[in-house]
N, C-alpha and C positions, 0 to 999 in steps of 0.2 A: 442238261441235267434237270431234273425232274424233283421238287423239294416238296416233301411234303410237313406242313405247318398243321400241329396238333396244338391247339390253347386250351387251357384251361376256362371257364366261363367267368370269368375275372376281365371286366376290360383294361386294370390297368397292370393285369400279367401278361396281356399281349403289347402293348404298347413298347416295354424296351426293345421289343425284339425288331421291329417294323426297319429303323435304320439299317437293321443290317439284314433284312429281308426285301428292301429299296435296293442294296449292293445287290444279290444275290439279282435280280430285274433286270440291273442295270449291265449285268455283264452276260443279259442274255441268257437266262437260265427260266423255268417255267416254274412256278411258286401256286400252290395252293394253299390254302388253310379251313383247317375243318373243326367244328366249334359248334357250341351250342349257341341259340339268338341272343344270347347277352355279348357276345362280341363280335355278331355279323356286322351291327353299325359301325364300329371301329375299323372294321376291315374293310369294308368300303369306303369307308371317310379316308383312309389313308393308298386308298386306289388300289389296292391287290381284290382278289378272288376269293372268295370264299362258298365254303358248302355248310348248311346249317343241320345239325341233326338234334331230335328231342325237342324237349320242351326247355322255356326260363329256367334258369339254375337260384336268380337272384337271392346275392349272397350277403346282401345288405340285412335284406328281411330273415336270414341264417342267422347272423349274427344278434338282430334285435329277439329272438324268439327267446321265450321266459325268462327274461329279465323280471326284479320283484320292482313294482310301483314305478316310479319314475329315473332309475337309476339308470346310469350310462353304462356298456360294458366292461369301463374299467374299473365301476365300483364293485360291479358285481362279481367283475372275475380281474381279482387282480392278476400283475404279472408272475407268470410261472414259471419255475425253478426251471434253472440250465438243464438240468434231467429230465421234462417233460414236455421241450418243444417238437422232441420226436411224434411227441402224439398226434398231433395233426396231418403225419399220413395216414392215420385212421380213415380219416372224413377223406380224406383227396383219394385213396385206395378203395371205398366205398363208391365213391363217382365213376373211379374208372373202370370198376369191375362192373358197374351198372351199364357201360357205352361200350364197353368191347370189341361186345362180337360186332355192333354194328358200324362201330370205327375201323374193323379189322375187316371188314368183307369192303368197304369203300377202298382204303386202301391195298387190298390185293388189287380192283379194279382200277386205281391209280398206276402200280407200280412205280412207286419210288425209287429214287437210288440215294436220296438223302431226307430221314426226320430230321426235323426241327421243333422243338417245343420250350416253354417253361418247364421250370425247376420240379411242379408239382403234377407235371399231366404225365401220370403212369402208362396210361394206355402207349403214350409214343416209344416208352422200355420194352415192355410186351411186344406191340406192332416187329418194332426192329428187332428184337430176338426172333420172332416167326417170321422173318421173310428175309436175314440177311442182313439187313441195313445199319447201318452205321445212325447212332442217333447223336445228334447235338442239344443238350439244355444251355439256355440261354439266361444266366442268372439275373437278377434286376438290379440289386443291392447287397447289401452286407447279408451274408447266407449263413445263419447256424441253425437252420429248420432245415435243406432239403436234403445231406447226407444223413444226419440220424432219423429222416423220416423215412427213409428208405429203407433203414434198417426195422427200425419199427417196425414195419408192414411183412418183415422178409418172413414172418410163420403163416402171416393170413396167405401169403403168395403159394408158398408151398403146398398147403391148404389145397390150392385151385389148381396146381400145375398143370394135372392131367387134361383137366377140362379147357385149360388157355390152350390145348397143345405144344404142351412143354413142360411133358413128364422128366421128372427130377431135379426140375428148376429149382436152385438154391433159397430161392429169392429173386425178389426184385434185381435186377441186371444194371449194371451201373452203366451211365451215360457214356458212348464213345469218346466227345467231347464235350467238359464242361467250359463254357464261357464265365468272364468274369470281368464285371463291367468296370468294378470298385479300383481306383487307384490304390497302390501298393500300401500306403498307410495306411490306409482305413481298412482292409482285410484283417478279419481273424487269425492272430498271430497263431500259427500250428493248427490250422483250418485246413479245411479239405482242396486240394490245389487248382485249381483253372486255369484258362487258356486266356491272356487278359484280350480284351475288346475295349477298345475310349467308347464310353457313354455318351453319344447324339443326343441332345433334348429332343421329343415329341411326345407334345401331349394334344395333336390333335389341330387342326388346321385352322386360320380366323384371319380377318383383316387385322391389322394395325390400327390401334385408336388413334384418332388428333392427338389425345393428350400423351401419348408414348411419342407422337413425332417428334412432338414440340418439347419434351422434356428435356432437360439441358445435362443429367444424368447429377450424379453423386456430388457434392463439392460445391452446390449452389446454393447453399446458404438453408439445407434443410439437410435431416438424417430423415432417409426413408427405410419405412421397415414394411416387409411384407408379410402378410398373414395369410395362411391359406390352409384348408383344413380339407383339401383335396376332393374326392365324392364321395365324404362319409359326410356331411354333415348332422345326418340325420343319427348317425352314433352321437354324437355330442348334446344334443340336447340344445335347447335354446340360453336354457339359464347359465350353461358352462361358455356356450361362445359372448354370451351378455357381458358374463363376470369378467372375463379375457380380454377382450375391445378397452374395459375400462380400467384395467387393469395397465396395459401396457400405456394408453390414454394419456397417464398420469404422469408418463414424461412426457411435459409440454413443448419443448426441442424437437418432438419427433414427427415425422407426418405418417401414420399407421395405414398401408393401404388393402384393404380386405377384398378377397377375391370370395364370394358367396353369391350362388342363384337363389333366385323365389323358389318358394316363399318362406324362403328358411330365411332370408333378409329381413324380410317384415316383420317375422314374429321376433326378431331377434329385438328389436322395436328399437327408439331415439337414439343416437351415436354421438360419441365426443364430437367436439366439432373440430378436433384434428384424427377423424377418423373418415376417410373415404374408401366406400364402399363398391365394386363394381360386379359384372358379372362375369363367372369362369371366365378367364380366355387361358393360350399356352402360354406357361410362365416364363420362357424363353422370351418374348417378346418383353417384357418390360423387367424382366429383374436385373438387366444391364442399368436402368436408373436408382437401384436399392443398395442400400447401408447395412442389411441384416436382412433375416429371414425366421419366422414363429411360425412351426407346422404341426402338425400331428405325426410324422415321423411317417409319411408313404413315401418308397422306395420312389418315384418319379419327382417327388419335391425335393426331397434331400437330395437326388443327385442332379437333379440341374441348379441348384443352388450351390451345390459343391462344384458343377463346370462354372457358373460363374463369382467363383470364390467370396462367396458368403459367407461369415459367422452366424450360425444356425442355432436357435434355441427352441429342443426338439420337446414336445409332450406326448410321447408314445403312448400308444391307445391299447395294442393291441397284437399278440403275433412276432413277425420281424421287426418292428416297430422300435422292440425295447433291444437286440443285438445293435439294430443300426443305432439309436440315440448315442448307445455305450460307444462304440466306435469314434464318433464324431467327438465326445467328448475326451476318448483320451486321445486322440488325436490334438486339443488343443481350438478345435475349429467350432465347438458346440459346447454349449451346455444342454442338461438334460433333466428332468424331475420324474419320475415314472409310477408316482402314487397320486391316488385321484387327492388327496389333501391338500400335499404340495401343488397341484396344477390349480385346485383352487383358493388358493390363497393368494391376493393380488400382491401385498407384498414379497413374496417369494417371489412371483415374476417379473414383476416391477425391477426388482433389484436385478433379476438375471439380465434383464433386458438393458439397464444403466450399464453393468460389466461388457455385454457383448460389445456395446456404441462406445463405451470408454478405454477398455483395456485395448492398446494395439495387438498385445498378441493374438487375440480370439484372428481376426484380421491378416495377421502375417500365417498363421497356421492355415488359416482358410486357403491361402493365395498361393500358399506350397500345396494343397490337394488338388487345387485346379491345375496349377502345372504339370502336374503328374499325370492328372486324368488327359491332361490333351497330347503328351508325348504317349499313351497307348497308341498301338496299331489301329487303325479304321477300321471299319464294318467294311468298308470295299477292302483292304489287305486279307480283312480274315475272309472273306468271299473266297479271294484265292485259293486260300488254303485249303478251305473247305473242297475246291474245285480237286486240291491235287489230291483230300482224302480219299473221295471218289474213286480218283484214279484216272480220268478224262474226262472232258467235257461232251458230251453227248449232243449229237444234231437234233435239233428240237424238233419232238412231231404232237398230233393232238391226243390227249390224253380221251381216256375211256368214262372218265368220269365228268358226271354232268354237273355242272354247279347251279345246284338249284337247292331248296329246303327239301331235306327228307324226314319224315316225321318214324 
């Protein structure tokens, strides 16, 4: 079988998907992915194929672009009403109506018999409507952007029909299979339905440090809390990750450990001296020794913190961000603030941060979403499945297309 992987230029909207693109390898199946160069290094870092088309998407410098003065995007733009996260298939239907044709002439010379993409990469709807194919989106987290973005986009589609070749097209085509990573509690109660998949941690490959060896884990006479504000730091600003560090600091009980690269450490300048600081590695490797977890609310930090049954105290930035914090919180397993005042005020989080380490229930709630998450079906079961959507598994031969950069 023959899978064709459309990512969005988000490296950390391909990353959920890799686990169950590993399955998919592992049982013998021929995997490509095709992407612009913001997620060719990830796709090699985690050993699959890739084809690069276009140029940098970088969606960082997107996001920071006319901001006023020094403000972070979440002062600038606060969070937006339940009725306008559909707009951001705006901008993701803009990109893919930009790649099309040249996504769509690769993949004729592929010949697929199965897409595979994230939640927001249009092109893989289109592809699979013009050639047949059954598509799969692979959601990452708590989803109430990518059905009403769909719909959003459904007059600009219509718009284009004739030109996609697919005169009278409704709209955007809804996914064959949606995935759905999120254990059953934390789902959007009367949300749009998915095929559940347990959520694998991967964020990417690293040795094991001495000090993860040597860690004697939870119970040893410290509460460790983890920080980690994923690869935005550069949304944050310096002064928001300063006030933060010393903010949480001020429970002396705690040991606060920051995962942050250069030279966003530096400027971040002198640290409590129960703050240790290190660089990126995959959080799976040490959040088995942690008491809690303080993020910015990205879908790969909340959910391996939710595998391994964390109380999570989220400061949504931005996006998904603020459905998943809500989530977590009524769930029991999180608290959340999601106005830039509240996030900087150290006593507001000061205090969240006493509740989480204090109250057992944050704790017992946590320990029921990791249970839940690990009794989903595996990425090798839904491999399967996906084999028997197909319809048989196919003798592998070499594919037409070259994986190489095409500009």
């Amino acid at each position: 079988m023959r899978v064709l992987v459309i990512a969005t230029p988000v490296p950390t909207h391909f990353l959920p998907l890799v686990p169950l693109l590993w399955a998919l390898r592992s049982a013998g199946h021929e995997v490509t992915v095709l992407g612009q160069p913001d997620v060719l290094g990830a796709v090699r870092a985690c050993g699959l194929t890739g084809v690069g088309v276009g140029e940098s998407f970088d969606v960082n410098a997107m996001l920071l672009r006319n901001l006023p003065g020094e403000q972070r995007p979440l002062q600038a733009r606060p969070r937006p009403a339940p009725e306008l996260l559909g707009g951001y298939g705006r901008l993701w239907w803009a990109h893919a109506a930009a790649l099309l044709d040249r996504y769509t002439g690769l993949a004729k010379e592929y010949g697929p018999e199965l897409i595979l993409a994230d939640p927001l990469e249009y092109c893989s709807l289109i592809i699979g409507a013009r050639l047949g194919v059954p598509v799969v989106h692979h959601r990452w987290t708590v989803d109430a952007i990518s059905g009403p973005a769909r719909r959003f986009v459904g007059a600009d589609v219509r718009e284009s029909a004739e030109r996609l070749g697919l005169p009278g097209l409704p709209g955007l085509p809804d996914p064959t299979v949606l995935l759905d990573p999120c254990p059953p509690t934390l789902r959007i109660p009367d949300g749009e339905a998915g095929v559940p998949i347990r959520y694998v941690p991967y964020s990417g490959g690293a040795g094991t440090p001495a000090w993860v060896r040597a860690d004697p884990g939870p119970g040893a006479g410290r509460r460790r809390v983890a920080v980690s504000l994923g690869n935005t730091p550069a949304l944050h600003g310096e002064r928001f990750v300063r006030g933060l560090l010393h903010a949480l600091a001020a429970r002396s009980d705690a040991e606060i450990l920051l995962t942050l690269p250069e030279p966003y450490r530096s400027a971040v300048g002198p640290l409590p001296g129960n703050v240790t600081a290190v660089d990126p590695l995959p959080l799976h490797l040490f959040l088995g020794t942690c008491d809690a977890m303080v993020h910015h609310g990205g879908a790969g930090t909340a959910m391996t913190a939710t595998a391994f049954g964390l109380p999570q105290l989220v400061l949504p930035q931005l996006a998904d961000h603020f459905p998943l914090a809500d989530r977590l919180a009524a769930t029991g397993a999180g608290l959340s603030f999601d106005t830039a005042a509240q996030q900087d005020d150290p006593n507001v989080v000061g205090l969240a941060l006493d509740e989480l380490l204090s109250d057992p229930r944050h704790a017992r709630s946590a320990r029921r979403l990791a249970a839940e998450m690990a009794a989903m079906p595996s990425p090798a079961a839904v491999a399967t499945d996906l084999e028997r959507l197909v319809g048989a598994t196919t003798e592998p031969r070499e594919a037409s297309l070259q994986c190489t950069s095409r500009n």
